[in-house]
Backbone as CSV, one residue per row, in Angstrom:
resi,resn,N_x,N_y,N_z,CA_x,CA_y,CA_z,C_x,C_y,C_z
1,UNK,131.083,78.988,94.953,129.924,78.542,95.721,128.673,78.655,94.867
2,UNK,127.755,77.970,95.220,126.395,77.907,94.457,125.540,79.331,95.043
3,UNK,125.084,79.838,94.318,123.898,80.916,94.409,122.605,80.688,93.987
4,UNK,121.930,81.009,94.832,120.534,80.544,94.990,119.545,81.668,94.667
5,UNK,118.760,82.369,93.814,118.243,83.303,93.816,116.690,82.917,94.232
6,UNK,116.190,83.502,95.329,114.622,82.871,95.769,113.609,83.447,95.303
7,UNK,112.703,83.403,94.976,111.395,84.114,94.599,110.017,83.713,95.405
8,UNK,109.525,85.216,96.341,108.576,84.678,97.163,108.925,83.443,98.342
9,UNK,107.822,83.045,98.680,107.922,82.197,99.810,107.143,80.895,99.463
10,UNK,107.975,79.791,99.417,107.422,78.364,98.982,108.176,77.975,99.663
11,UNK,107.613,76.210,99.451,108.357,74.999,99.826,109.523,75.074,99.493
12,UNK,110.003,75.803,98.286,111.678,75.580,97.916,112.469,76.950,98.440
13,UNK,111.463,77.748,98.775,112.076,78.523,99.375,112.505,78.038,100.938
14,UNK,111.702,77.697,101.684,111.723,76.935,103.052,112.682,76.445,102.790
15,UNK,112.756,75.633,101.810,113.872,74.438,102.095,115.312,74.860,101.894
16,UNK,115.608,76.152,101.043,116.969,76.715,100.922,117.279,77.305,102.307
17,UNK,116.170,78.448,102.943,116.411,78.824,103.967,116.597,78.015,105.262
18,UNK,116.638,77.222,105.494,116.430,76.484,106.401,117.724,75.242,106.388
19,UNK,118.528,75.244,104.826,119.495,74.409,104.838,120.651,75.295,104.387
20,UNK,120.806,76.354,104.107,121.786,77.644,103.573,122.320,77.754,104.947
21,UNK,124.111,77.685,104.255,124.616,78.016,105.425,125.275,79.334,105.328
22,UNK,124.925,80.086,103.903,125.151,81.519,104.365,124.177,82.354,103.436
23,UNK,122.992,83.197,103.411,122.132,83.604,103.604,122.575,85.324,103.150
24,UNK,121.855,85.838,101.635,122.402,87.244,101.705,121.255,88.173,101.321
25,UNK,120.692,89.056,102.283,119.082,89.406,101.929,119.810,90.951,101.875
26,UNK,118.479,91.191,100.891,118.099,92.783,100.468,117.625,93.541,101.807
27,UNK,116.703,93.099,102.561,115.829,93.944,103.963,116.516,93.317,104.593
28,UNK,115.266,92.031,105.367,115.593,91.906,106.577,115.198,90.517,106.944
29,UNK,115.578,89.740,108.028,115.347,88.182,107.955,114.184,87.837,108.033
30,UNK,113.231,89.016,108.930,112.021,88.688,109.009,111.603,88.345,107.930
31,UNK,112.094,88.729,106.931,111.254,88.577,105.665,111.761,87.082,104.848
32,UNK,112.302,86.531,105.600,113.038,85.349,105.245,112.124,84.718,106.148
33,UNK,111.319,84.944,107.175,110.705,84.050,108.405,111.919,83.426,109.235
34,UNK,112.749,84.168,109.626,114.304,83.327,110.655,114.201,84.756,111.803
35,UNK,113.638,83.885,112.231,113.734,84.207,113.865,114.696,83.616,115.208
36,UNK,115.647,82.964,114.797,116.595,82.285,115.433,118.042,82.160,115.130
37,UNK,119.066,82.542,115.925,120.233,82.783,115.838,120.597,81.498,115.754
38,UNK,121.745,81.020,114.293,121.887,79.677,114.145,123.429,79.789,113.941
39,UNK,124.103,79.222,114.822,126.005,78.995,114.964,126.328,78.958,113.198
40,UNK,125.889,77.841,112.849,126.502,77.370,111.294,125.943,77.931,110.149
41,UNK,125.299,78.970,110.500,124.613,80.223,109.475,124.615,81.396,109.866
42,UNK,125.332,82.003,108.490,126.113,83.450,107.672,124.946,84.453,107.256
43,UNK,124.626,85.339,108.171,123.482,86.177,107.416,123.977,87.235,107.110
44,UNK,124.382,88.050,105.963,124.693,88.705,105.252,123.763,89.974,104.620
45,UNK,123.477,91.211,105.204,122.441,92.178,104.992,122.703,93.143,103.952
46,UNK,122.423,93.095,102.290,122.819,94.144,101.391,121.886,95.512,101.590
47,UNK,120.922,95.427,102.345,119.904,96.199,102.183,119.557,96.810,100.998
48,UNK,118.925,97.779,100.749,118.618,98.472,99.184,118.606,99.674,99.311
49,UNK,118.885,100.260,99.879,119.274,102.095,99.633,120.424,102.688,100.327
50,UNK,120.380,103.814,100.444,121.110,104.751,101.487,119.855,105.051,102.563
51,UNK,120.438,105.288,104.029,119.077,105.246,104.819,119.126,106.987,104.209
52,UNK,117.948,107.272,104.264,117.326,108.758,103.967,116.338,109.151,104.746
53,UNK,115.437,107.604,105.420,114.840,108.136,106.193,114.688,107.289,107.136
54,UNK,114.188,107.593,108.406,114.341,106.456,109.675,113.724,105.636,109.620
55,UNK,114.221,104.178,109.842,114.497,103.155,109.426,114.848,101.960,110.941
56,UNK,114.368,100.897,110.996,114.625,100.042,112.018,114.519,101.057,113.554
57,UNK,116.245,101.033,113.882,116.214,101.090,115.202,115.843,103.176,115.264
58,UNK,115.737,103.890,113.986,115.932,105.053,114.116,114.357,105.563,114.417
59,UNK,113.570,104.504,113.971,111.909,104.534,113.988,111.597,105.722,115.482
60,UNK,111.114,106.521,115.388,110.397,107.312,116.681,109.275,106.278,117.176
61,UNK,109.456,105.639,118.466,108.380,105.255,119.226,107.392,104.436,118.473
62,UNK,108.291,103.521,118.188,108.166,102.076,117.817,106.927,101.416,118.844
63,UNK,106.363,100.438,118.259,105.774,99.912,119.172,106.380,98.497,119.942
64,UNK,105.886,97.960,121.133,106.264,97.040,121.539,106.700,96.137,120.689
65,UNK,105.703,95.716,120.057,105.861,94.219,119.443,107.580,94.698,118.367
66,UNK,107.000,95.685,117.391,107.902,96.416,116.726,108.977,96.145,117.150
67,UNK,109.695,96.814,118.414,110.759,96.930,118.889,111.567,95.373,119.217
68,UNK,110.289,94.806,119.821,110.669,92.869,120.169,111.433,92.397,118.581
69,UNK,110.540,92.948,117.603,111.451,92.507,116.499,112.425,92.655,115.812
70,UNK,112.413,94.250,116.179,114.225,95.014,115.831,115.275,94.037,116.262
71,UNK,114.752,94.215,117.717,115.974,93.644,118.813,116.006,92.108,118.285
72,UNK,115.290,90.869,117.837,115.422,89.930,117.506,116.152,89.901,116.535
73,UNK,116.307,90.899,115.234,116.780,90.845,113.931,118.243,91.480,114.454
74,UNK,118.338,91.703,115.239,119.965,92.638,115.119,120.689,91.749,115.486
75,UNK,120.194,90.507,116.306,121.019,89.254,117.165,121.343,88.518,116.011
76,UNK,120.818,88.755,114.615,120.899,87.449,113.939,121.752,87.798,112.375
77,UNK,122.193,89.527,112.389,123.111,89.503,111.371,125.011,89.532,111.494
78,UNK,125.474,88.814,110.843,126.796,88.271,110.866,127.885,89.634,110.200
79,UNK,127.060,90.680,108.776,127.649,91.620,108.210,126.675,92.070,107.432
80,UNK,126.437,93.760,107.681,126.274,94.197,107.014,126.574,95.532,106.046
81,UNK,126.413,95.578,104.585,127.384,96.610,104.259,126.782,98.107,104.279
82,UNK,127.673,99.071,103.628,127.608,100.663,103.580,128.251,101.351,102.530
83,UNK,127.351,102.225,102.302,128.293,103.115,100.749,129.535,103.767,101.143
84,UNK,129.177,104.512,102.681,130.479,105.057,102.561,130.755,105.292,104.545
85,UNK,131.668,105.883,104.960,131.456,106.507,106.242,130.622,106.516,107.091
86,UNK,130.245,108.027,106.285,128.758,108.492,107.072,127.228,107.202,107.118
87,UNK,127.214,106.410,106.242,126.547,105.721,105.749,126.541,104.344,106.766
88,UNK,127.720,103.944,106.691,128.105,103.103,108.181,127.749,103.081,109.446
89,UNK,127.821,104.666,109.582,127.377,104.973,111.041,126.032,104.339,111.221
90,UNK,125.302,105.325,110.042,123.808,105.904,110.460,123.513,104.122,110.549
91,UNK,123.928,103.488,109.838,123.717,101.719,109.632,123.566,100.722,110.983
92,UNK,124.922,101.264,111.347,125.129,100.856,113.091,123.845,101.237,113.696
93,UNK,123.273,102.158,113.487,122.281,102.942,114.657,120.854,102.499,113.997
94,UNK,121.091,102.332,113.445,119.525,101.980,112.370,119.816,100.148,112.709
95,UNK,120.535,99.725,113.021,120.473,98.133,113.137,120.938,97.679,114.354
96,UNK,121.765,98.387,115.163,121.980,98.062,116.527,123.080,96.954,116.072
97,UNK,123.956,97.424,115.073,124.849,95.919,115.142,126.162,96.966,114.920
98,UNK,127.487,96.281,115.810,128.667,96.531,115.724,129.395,97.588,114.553
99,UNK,130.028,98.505,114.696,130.346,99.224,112.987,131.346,98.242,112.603
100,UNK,132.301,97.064,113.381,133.213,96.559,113.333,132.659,95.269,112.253
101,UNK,131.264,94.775,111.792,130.143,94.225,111.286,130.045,94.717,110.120
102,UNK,130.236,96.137,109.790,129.329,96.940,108.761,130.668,96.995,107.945
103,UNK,130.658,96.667,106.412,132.020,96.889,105.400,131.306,97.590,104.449
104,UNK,131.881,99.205,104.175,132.075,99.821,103.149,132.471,99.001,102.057
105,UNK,131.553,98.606,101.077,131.940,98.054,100.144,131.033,98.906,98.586
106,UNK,130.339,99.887,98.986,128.942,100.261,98.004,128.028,99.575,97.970
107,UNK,126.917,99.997,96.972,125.993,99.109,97.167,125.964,98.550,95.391
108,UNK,126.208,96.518,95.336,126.471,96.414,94.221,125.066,96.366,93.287
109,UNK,123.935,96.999,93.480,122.499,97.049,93.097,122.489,98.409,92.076
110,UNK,123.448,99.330,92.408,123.833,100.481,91.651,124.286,100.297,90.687
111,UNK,125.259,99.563,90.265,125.638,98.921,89.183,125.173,99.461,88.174
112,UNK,123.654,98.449,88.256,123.122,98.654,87.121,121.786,99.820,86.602
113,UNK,122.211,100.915,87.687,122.050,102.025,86.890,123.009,102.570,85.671
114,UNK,124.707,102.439,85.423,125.520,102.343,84.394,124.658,101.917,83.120
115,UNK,124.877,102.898,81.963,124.706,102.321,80.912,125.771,101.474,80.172
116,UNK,124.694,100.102,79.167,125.617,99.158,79.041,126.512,98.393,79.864
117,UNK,126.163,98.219,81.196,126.364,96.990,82.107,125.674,95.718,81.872
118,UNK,126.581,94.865,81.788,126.557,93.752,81.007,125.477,93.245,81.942
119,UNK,124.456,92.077,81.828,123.690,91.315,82.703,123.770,90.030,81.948
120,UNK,123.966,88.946,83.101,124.168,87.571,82.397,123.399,87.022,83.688
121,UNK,122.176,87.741,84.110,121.454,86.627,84.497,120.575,87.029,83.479
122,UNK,119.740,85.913,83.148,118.479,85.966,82.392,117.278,86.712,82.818
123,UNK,116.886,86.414,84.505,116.004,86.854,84.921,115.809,88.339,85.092
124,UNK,117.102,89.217,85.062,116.807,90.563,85.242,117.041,90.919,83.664
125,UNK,117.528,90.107,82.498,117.854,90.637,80.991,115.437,90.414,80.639
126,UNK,115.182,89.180,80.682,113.802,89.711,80.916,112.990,90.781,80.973
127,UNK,113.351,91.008,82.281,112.538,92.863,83.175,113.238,94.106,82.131
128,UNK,114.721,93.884,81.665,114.856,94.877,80.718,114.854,94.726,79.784
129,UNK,114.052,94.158,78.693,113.382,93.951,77.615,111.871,94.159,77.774
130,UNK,111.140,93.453,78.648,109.547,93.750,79.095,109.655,94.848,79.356
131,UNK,110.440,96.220,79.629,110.632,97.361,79.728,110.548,97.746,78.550
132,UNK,111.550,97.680,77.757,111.645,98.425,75.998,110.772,97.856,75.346
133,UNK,109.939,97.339,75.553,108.581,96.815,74.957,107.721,97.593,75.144
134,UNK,107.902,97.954,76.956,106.659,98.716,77.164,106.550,100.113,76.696
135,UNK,107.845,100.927,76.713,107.917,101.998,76.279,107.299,102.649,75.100
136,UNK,107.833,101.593,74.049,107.485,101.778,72.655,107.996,103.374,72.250
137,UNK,108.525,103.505,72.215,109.124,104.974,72.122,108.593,106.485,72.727
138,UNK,107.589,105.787,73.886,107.163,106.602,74.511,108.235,107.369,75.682
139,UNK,107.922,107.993,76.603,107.901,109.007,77.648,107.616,107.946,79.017
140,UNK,108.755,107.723,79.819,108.320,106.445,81.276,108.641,107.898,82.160
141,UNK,107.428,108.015,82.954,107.549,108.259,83.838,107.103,107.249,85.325
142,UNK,108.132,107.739,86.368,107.779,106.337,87.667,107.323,107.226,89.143
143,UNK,106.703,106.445,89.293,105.861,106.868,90.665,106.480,105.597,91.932
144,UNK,107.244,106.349,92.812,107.332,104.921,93.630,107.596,105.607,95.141
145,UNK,106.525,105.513,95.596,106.781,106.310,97.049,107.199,104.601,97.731
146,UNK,107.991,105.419,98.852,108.403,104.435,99.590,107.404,104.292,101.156
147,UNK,108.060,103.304,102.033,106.607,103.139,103.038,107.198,104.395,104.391
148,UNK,105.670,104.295,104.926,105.826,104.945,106.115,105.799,104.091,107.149
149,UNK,105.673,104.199,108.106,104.995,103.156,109.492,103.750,103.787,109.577
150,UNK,103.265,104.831,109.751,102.147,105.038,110.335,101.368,105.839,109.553
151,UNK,101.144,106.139,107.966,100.285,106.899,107.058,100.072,105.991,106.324
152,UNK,98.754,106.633,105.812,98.039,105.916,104.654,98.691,105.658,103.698
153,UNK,98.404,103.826,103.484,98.967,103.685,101.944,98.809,104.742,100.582
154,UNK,99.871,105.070,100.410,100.087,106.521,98.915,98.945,106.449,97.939
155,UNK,98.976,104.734,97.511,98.143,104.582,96.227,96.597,105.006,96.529
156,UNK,95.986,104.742,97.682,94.878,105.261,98.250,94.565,106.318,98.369
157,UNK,95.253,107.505,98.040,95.307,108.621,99.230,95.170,109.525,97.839
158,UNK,94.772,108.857,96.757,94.597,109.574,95.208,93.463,109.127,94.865
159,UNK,92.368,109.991,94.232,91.240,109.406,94.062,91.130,108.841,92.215
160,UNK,90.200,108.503,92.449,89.627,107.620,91.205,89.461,108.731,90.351
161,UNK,88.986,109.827,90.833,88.979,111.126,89.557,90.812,111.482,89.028
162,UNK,91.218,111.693,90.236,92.660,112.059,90.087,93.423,111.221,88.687
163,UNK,93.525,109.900,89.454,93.987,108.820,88.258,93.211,109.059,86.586
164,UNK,92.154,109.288,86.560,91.408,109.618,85.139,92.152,110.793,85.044
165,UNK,91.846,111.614,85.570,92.505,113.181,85.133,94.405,112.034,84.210
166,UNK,94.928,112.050,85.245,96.540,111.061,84.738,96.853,110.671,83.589
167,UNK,95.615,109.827,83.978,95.607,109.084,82.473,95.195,109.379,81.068
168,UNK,94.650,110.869,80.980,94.369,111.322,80.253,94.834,112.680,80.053
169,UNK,95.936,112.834,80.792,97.145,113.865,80.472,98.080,113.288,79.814
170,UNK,98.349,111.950,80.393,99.380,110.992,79.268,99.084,110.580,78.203
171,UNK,97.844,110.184,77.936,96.963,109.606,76.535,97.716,111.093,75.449
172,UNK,97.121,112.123,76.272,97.308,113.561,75.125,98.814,113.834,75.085
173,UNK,99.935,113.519,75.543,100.963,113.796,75.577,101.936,112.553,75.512
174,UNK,101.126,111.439,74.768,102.622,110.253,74.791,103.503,109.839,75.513
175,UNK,102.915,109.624,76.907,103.217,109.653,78.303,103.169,108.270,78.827
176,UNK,103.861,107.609,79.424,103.206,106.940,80.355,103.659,106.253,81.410
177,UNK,102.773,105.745,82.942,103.007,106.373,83.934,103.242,104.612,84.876
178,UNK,104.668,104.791,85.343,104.802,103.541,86.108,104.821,104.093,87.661
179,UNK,104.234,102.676,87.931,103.742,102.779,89.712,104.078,101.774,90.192
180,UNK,105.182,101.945,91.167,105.706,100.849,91.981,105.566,100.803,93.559
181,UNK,104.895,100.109,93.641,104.556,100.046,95.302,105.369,99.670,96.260
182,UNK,105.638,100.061,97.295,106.369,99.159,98.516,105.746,98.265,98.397
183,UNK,106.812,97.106,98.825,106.149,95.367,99.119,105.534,96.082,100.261
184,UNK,105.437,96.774,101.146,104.558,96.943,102.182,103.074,97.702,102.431
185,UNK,103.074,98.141,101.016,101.842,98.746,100.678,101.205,97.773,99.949
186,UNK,100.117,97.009,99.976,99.409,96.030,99.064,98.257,96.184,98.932
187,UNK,97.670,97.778,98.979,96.375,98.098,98.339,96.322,98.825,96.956
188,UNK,95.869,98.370,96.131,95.944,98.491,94.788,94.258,98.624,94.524
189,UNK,94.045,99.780,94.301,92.433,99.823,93.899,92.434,99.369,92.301
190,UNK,91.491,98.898,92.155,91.058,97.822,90.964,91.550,98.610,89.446
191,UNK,90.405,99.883,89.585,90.328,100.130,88.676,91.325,100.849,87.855
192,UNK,93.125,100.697,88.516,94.235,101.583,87.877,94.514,100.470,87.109
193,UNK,94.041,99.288,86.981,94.504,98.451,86.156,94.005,98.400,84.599
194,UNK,92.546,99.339,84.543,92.166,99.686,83.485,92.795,100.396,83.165
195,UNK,93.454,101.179,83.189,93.944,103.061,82.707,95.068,102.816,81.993
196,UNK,94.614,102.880,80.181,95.556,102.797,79.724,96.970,102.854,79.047
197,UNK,97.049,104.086,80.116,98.740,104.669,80.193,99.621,104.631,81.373
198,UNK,98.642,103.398,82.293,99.456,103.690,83.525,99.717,101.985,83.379
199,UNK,101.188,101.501,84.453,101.454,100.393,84.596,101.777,100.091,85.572
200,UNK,101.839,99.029,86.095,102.349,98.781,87.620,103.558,97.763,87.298
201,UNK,104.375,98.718,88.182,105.808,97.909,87.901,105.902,97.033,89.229
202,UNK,105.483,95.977,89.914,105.571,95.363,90.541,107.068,94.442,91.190
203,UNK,106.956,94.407,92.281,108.420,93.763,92.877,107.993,92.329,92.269
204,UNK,106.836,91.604,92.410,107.161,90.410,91.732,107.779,90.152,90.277
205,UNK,107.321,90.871,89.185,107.818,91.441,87.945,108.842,92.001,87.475
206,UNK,109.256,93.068,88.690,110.368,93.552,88.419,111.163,93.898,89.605
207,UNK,111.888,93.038,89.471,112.555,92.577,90.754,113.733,93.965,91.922
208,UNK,113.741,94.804,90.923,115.153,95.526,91.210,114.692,96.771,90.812
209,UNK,114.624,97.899,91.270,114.197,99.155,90.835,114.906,99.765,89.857
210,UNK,115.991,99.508,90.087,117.181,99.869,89.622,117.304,99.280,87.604
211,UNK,116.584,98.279,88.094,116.377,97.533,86.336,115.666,98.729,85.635
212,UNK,115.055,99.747,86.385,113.696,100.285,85.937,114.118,101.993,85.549
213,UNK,115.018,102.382,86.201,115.199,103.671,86.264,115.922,104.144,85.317
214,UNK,116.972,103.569,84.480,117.496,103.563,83.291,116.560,104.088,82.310
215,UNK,115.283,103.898,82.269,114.215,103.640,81.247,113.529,104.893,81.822
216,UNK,113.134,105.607,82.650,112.455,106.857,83.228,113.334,108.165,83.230
């Protein structure tokens, strides 16, 4: 079968989603914009972690709208997988969908934490080269908090002195400091883009965390 890898949301993205008759996302459909249960389309949920922390349906006191959208997204997946058992369960309960739905299969995104796993797409051999570039035989350290529902975006919640202090612990020590945001955090104060030992490893850039952690 043909594989389609999408980037962002365009016209060609619209147009795959909307004519794909089987559909295999990292999150969640919302993030595909499919709000409608369609007979002749396969939605297929890899998600990207182990749950660790509550998640969808496990959320404490969700809000209305919130909840309208859980319950919309659970009507509309066909399978989704699990690392192991225990992992299955918590999956079922975090998505409100059948365990008879959910296949232990791992998660194949791990992969490529293995050293020397082959990559023959281009687009992620890229991100790990723009990596060993960046290093330069330095010291990667990664910063990547994940989201909350209801606290302040992370990157905010550090001041402008803090980050100088950072960046000038790494300058003196051959350091330097990657920051990856949740796609759901999108406040980025200006001036970390000056600081020149820190980098932002971005989901548009670098697609897969996992490309990244090899290198930290």
């Amino acid at each position: 079968i043909g594989i389609k890898l999408l980037e962002g949301f365009s016209l060609n993205s619209l147009f795959h989603i909307l004519t794909a008759k089987i559909i295999i996302l990292g999150h969640a459909p919302r993030d595909a914009h499919i709000k409608a249960k369609c007979p002749q389309r396969i939605i297929i949920n890899l998600w990207h972690g182990v749950v660790f922390k509550n998640i969808e349906f496990l959320i404490k006191n969700p809000s209305p709208i919130k909840l309208e959208q859980l319950n919309d997204n659970a009507q509309l997946y066909n399978a989704l997988i699990a690392s192991s058992s225990t992992d299955k369960v918590t999956m079922s309960k975090a998505f409100n969908i059948s365990l008879d739905n959910i296949y232990i299969t791992g998660l194949p995104r791990y992969q490529l934490l293995k050293n020397g796993i082959p990559l023959n797409d281009d687009f992620l051999v890229a991100q790990k080269e723009k990596l060993q570039l960046m290093k330069k035989g330095k010291k990667l350290l990664l910063y990547a908090p994940t989201f909350r529902e209801y606290n302040e975006q992370p990157l905010i919640q550090i001041t402008k002195l803090e980050w100088l202090k950072l960046n000038q612990f790494f300058i003196q020590n051959n350091l330097i400091l990657g920051v990856r945001q949740h796609p759901y955090d999108n406040v980025l104060p200006n001036y970390i883009n000056e600081l020149s030992q820190i980098n932002i490893l971005s989901h548009k850039e670098y697609s897969e965390a996992n490309i990244i952690l090899p290198y930290v």
